[in-house]
C-alpha positions as CSV (number, residue, x, y, z in Angstrom):
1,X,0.0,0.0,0.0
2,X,0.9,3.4,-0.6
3,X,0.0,6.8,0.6
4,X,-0.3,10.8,-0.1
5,X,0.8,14.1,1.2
6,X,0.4,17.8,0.4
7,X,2.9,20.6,2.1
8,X,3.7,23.7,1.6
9,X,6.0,26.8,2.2
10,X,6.6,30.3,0.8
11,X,9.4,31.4,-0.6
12,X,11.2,34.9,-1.0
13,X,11.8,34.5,-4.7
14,X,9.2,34.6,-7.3
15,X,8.5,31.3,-8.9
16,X,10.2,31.6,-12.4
17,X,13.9,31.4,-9.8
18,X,12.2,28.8,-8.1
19,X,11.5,26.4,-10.9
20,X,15.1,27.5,-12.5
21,X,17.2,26.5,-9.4
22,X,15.0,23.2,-8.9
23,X,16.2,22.0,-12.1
24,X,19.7,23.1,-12.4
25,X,23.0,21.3,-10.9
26,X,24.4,24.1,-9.3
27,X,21.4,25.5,-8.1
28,X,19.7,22.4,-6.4
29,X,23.1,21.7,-4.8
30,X,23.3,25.4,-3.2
31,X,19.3,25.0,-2.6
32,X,20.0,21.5,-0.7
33,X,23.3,21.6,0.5
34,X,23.8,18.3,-0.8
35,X,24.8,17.5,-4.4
36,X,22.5,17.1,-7.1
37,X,22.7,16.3,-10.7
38,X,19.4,17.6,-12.4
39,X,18.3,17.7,-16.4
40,X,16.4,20.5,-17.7
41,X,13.9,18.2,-19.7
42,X,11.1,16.0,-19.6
43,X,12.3,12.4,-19.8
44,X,15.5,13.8,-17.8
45,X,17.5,11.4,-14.9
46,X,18.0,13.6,-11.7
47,X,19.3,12.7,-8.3
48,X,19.8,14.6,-5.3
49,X,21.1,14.4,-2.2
50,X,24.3,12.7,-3.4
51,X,22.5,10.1,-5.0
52,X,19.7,9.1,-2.1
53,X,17.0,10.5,-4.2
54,X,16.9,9.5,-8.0
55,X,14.3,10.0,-10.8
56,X,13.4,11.6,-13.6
57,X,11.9,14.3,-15.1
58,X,7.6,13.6,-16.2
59,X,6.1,16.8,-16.9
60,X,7.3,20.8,-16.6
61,X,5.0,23.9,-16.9
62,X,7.8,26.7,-16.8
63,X,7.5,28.7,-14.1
64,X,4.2,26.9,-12.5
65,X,4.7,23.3,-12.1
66,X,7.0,20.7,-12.1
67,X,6.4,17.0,-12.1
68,X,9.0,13.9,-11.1
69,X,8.9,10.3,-10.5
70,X,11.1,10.3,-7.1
71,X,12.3,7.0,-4.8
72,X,14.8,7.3,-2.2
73,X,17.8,4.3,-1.2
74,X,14.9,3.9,1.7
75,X,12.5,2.3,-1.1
76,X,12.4,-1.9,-1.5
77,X,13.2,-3.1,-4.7
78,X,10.1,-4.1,-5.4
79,X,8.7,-0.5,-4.3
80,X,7.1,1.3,-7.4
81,X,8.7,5.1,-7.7
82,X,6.8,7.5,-6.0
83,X,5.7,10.7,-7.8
84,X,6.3,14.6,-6.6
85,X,4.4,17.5,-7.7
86,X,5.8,21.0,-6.9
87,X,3.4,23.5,-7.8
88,X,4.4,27.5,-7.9
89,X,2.3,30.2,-7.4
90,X,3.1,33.8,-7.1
91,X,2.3,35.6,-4.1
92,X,3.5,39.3,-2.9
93,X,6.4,38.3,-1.5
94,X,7.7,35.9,-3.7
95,X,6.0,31.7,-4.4
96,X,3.8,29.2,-2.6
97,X,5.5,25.9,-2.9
98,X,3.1,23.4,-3.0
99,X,4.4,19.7,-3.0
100,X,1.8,16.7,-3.0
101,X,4.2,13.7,-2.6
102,X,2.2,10.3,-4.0
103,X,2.8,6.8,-4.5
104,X,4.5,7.1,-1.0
105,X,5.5,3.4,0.7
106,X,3.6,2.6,3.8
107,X,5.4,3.5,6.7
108,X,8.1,5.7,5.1
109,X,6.2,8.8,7.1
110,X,9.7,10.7,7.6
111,X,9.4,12.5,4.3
112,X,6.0,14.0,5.5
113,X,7.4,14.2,9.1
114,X,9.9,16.2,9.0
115,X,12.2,15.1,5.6
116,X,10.4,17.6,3.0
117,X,10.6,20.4,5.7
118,X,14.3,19.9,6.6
119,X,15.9,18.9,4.0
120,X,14.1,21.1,1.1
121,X,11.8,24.0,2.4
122,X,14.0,25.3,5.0
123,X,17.1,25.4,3.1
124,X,15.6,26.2,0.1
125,X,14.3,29.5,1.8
126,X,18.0,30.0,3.4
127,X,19.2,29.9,-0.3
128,X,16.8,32.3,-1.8
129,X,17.4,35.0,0.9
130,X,20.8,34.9,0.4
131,X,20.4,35.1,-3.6
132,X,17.6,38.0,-2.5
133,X,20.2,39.7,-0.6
134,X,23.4,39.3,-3.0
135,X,21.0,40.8,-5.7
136,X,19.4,43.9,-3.9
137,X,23.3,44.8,-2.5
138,X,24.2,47.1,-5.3
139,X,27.3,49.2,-3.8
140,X,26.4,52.7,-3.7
141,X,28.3,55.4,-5.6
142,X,30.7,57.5,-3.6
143,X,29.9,60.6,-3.0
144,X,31.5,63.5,-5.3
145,X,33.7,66.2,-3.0
């Protein structure tokens, strides 16, 4: 048996960064803290999290919505790959992440309980308010005598 979840988080970005860094190398590594090798189409491997998640790439709507078939090392052989969908929507202050995680294994409640949050959301908004910051720090011009 399987189960479902839906969570959620806001982000200080708007969601055209959001869906950029999810699906580049660099980006997702600097997001996570943890590498991550990510292609930028459907039909794409990825893996994150040097190599505990793998998947690949099922559906993108740029900007709004991206879909992934997702297992971790944690998943029996004869587990089916789950499926994650991270939905984007703009808000005033930056993206609502919305991720409905399906297909999950029975008893593999740590993604919902804590995983998702830890590992993604809260690093993911670490990441974007440093970018937020590196980008509004212009220097500003001296001052003529």
């Amino acid at each position: 048996m399987t189960y479902e979840f839906k969570l959620s988080c806001t982000l200080p970005a708007p969601p055209q960064a959001v869906f950029a860094a999810w699906l580049d190398c660099a980006a997702h590594s600097a997001m996570t803290g943890s590498e991550a090798k990510v292609g930028k189409s459907i039909g794409d491997p990825y893996s994150a999290w040097d190599g505990y998640i793998v998947g690949k790439t099922l559906e993108l709507v740029p900007g709004k919505r991206i879909v992934q078939s997702w297992r971790t090392t944690e998943f029996e052989p004869e587990d089916p790959d789950s499926t994650i969908v991270v939905d984007l929507e703009p808000t005033k202050t930056g993206t609502r992440l919305t991720l409905t995680h399906r297909g999950v294994p029975d008893g593999q409640t740590s993604y919902e309980n804590g995983g998702w949050q830890d590992f993604y959301f809260a690093p993911m908004q670490a990441y974007f308010e440093r970018e937020k910051k590196k980008s509004g720090a212009k220097p500003r011009p001296k001052p003529k005598p």
